[in-house]
N, C-alpha and C positions, 0 to 999 in steps of 0.2 A: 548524589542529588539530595536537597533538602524534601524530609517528607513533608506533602498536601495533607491537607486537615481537609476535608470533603465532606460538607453537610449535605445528607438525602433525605429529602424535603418527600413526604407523600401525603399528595393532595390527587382529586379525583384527575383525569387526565381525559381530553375530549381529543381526540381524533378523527381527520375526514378520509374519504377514498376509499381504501382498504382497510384502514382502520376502522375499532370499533373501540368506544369506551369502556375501557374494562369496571366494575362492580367497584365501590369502595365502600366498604361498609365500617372502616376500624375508624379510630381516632387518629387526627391528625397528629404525626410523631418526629420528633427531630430526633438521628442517629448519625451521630460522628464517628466515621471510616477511616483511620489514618492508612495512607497508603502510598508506596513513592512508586517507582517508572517500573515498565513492563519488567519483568524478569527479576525486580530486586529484590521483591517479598512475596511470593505466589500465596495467595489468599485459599484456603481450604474453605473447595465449598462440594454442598452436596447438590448431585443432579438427578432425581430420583425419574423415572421412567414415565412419558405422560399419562394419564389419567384420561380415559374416553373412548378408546376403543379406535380410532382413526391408524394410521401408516405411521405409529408411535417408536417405531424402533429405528430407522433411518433418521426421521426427524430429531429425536435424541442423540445421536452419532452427529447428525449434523451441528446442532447446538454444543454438544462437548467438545469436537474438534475447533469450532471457533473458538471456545472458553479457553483450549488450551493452545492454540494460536497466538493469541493477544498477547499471553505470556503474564496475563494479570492473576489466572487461577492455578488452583491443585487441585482437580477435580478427583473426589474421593469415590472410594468404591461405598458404595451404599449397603450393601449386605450387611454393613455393621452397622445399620440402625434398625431397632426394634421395634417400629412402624409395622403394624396390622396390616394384613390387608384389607382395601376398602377406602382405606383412609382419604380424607378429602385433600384440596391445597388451598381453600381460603381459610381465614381465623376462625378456630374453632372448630373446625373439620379434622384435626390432630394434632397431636402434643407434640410441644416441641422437647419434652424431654426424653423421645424416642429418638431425636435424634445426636442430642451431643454427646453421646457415645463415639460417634463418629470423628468427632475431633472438629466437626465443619464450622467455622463462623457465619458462613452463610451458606442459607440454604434456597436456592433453587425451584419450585414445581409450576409445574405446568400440565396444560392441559389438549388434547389433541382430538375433536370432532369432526365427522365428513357428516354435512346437514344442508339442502337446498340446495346442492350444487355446489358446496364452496368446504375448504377446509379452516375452520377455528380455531385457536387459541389462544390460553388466558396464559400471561407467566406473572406470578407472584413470588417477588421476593423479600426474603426475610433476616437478620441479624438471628444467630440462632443462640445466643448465652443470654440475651436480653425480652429475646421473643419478639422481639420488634418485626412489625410492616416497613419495611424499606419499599418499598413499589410495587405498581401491578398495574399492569397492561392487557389489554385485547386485540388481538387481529383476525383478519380473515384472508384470502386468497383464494382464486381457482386452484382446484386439486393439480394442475400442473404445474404449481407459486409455491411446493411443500417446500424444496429448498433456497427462495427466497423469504418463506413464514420465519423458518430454522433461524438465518441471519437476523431477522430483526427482532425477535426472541434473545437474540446471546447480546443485539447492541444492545438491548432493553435492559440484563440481568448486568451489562459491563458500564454503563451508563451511571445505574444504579449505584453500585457498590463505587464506582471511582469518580464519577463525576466526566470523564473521559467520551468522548463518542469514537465506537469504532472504526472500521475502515472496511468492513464488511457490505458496505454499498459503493465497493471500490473496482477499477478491473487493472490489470495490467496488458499492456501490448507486449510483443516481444518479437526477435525473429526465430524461427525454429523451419526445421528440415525435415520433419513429417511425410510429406509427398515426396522425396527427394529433390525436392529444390528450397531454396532459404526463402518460406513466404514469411508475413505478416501475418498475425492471430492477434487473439484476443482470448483474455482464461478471465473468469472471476477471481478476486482476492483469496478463496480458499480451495485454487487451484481447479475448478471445476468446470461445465462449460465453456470449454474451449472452440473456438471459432472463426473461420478465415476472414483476413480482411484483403489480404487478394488471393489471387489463383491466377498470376502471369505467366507459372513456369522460368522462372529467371531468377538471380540473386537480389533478396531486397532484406534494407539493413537497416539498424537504428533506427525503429520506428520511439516517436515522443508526440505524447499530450498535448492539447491546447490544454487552457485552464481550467474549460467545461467539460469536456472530454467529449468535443462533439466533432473533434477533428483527429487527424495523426498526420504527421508529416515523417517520412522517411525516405531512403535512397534507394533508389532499384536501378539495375542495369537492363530493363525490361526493352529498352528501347536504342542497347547495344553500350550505350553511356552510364556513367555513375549520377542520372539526374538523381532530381528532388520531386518527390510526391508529396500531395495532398489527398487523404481520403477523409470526404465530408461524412460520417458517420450520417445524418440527417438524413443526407438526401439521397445517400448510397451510391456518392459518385466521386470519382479519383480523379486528379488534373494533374498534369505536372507542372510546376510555378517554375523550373528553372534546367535549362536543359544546356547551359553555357559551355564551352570544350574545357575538355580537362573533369576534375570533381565537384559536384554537387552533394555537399554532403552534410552529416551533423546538424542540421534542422532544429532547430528549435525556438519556440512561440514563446512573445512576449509575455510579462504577467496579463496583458488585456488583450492579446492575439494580434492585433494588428500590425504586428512586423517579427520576420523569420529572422532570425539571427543563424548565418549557418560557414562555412569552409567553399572557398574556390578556389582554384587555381589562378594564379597572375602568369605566365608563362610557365616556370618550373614549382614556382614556388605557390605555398598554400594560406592564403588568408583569411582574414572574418571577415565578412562583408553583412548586410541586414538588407532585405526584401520584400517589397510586397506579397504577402502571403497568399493573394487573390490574382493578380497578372505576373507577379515575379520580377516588377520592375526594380531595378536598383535603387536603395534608400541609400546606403554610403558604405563605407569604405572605413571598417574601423582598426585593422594593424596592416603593418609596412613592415615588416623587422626582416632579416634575414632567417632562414630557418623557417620552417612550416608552427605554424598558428590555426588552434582548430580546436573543436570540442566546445562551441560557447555553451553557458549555462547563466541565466538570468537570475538576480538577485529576486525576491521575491517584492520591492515595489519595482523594478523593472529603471534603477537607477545604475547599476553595475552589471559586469558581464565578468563571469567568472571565465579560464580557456586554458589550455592548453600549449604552451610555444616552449621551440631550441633556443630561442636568440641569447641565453647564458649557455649554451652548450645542448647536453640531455635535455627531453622531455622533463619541465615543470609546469607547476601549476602556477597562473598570474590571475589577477584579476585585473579590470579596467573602468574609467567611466561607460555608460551607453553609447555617447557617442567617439568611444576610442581612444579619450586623452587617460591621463593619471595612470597609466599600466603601472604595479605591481607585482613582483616577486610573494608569490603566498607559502610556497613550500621551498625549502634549504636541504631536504633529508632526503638523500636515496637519490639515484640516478635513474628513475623511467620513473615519471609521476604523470596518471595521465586519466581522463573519463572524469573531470568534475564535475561535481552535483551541489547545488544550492538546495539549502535546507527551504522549507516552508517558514520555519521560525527567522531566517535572516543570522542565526547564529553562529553555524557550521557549511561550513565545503566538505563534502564527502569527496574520494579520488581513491584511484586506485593507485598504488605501490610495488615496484618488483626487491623483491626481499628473498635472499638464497633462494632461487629460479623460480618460485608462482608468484603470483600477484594477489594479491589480498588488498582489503577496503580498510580505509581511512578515512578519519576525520580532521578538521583540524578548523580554530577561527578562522575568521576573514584577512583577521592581520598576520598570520602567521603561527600566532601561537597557539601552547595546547595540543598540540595533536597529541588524536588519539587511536589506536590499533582498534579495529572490530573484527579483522578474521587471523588468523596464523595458524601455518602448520596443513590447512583440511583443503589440498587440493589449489585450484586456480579460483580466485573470488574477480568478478569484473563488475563491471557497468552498474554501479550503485544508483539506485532511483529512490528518492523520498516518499512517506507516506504524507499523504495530506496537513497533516497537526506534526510534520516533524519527529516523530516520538518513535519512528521503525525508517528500515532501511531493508530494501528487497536489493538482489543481486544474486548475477547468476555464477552457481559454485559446480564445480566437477568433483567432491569433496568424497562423492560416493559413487566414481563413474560418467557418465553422459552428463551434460549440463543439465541443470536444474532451476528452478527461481527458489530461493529461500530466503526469508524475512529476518532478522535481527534488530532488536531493541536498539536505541540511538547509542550505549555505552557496551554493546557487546555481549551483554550477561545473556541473554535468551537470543537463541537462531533457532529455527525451526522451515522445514522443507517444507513447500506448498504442493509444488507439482509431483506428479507422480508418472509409472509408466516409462516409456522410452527416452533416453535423450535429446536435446535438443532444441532447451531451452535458452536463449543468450538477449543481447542488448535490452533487457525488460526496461517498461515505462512506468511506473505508476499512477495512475489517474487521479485526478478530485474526486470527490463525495459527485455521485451519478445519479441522476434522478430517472433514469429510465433501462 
């Protein structure tokens, strides 16, 4: 990938809600970052421990595992800067020549207060061979928001330095078998707060995103069938939109929600059909072919539908118009091509591949070409989901055991595990940027 040129611009920054405007007291300074895609050049930076006296040690863990998440840093060990104690984190509070010993290009500080009821922090970031102010921010939260402070602290320091917004106000759905049955959850992006979205007691499968993430549509046998559910995040209530004989399945929301694109049964056989997502009524009928047709996945303006079909034989990937004409052969390679994913950016189909017996993620254009390998070798990789801006790929790996959700840059160079603890993570979803 061609390196970005990223100018970070630090000018004062006014903030409402939970934010607070952080202190600018330097001169306005332009510092140009070259930097290319997660995982190609890990940027060394220093993250020295907050300043204030607050729940500074968790908070710090929390913030360096995002930094080395992202797959943008190299977060260094700090014992090799010769930093005083005492030492402050705005300009002039300490030398930056205590720290390029370290090797860091950028440095990191921040600050960590419990005052009125609320926990604070400042993060100021700096270019450390230049001395430069690259940024500085304030927030605050209730002392139970330390690891929602954490996040928007590492988007603030990853913002900075790349010009990039993270994915840290993201969640993923998934199904997992925790209680001993396959429910529906919900985990933060950095694997943490994990939390039911049902508790039917029954197998419920492939849950996926609307666009806001104020929905999830997935398939439960709750009611003996492989219907289709709807659980409205909002209003904390579940329908089922499609309960037709045979399967109801693969669910997924248009780029503007207002119709399901999902797999039914026609007697034996298995096709796309699209749905009202609110009564379930039938909008149409978009393949006919022989052989099962399933798996759609939305282009991202909601002009094409990526899927699944046998009609050349094996499991490939095709793509289609919306409403079903122009099908498309997208993949040539490999005999079981199946789970595609449309990029955010419009550029790539992720899918998975069976290669000498696991399945591993791929990419590949819309027209065919290009494909590119992202897993090999580490176990079974499935159900790739995009992140927001395109730039990572979550998908779930048994690489080390019980399934898992793990992340990977868009070219493969950086994976890194999110969840942790027992098995039993599978069809994850990835969300939009969540504002709540």
């Amino acid at each position: 990938m061609s390196v970005r040129t990223i100018a970070a611009l630090v000018a004062p920054l006014l903030l409402t809600g939970c934010f607070e405007a952080a202190a600018q007291d330097a001169p306005r300074t332009n510092v140009l970052v070259q930097i290319g895609s997660p995982g190609e050049r890990a940027v060394p930076i220093a993250l020295p421990m907050p300043t204030g006296g607050g729940p500074g040690g968790e908070f710090w863990a929390v913030v360096r595992r995002d930094l080395e998440l992202s797959g943008w840093f190299r977060v260094l060990d700090v014992n090799a800067s010769l930093e005083p104690a005492g030492a402050g984190i705005r300009v002039g509070e300490f030398d930056f020549a205590d720290w390029r010993p370290t090797g860091a290009a950028v440095l990191a500080k921040t600050s960590l207060v419990e005052t009125d009821g609320k926990l604070r922090t400042e993060a100021w970031v700096y270019g450390v061979d230049g001395g430069e102010k690259l940024g500085a921010k304030a927030f605050s939260a209730p002392p139970t928001g330390m690891r929602s402070l954490a996040h928007r602290v590492a988007d603030h320091i990853i913002q900075t330095v790349t010009g990039q917004r993270s994915f840290f106000d993201t969640r993923f759905t998934f199904s997992g078998n925790f209680s001993g049955n396959k429910e529906i959850y919900m985990v933060d992006a950095d694997g943490y707060g994990r939390r039911s979205v049902t508790k039917n007691g029954s197998i419920n499968l492939k849950p996926k995103w609307n666009a806001t993430g104020t929905a999830i549509a997935y398939t439960s046998y709750a009611a003996g069938n492989p219907d289709l559910y709807v659980a409205d995040l909002g209003k904390g209530q579940i329908r089922r939109v499609s309960s037709r004989s045979g399967i109801n399945t693969g669910g997924a929301f248009s780029p503007l929600g207002d119709i399901l694109a999902l797999t039914l049964t026609v007697g034996s056989d298995a096709e796309i059909y699209t749905i009202d997502p609110y009564a379930g009524r039938e909008i149409a009928r978009l393949t006919a072919s022989p052989g099962i047709d399933v798996s759609p996945s939305w282009s991202p303006d909601g002009s094409k539908i990526a899927f699944v079909s046998e009609r050349s034989g094996g499991p490939q990937i095709y793509q289609m118009n919306a409403d079903g004409s122009g099908a498309k052969r997208v993949t040539f390679s490999g005999s079981q091509n199946t789970d595609p994913a449309w990029s955010p950016a419009g550029d790539r189909i992720a899918f998975v591949g069976r290669e000498g017996g696991h399945f591993d993620v791929f990419t590949v254009r819309p027209d065919g070409s290009g494909m590119d390998r992202i897993t090999q070798g580490q176990g079974d990789n499935e159900d790739p989901s995009w992140s927001p801006d395109g730039e990572y790929l979550a998908f779930s790996s048994t690489r080390e055991g019980g399934a898992h959700i793990w992340i990977a840059s868009k070219d493969g160079r950086h994976q890194v595990k999110v969840t942790s603890g027992g098995g039993g993570y599978t069809n994850p979803s990835w969300s939009n940027h969540l504002s709540w």
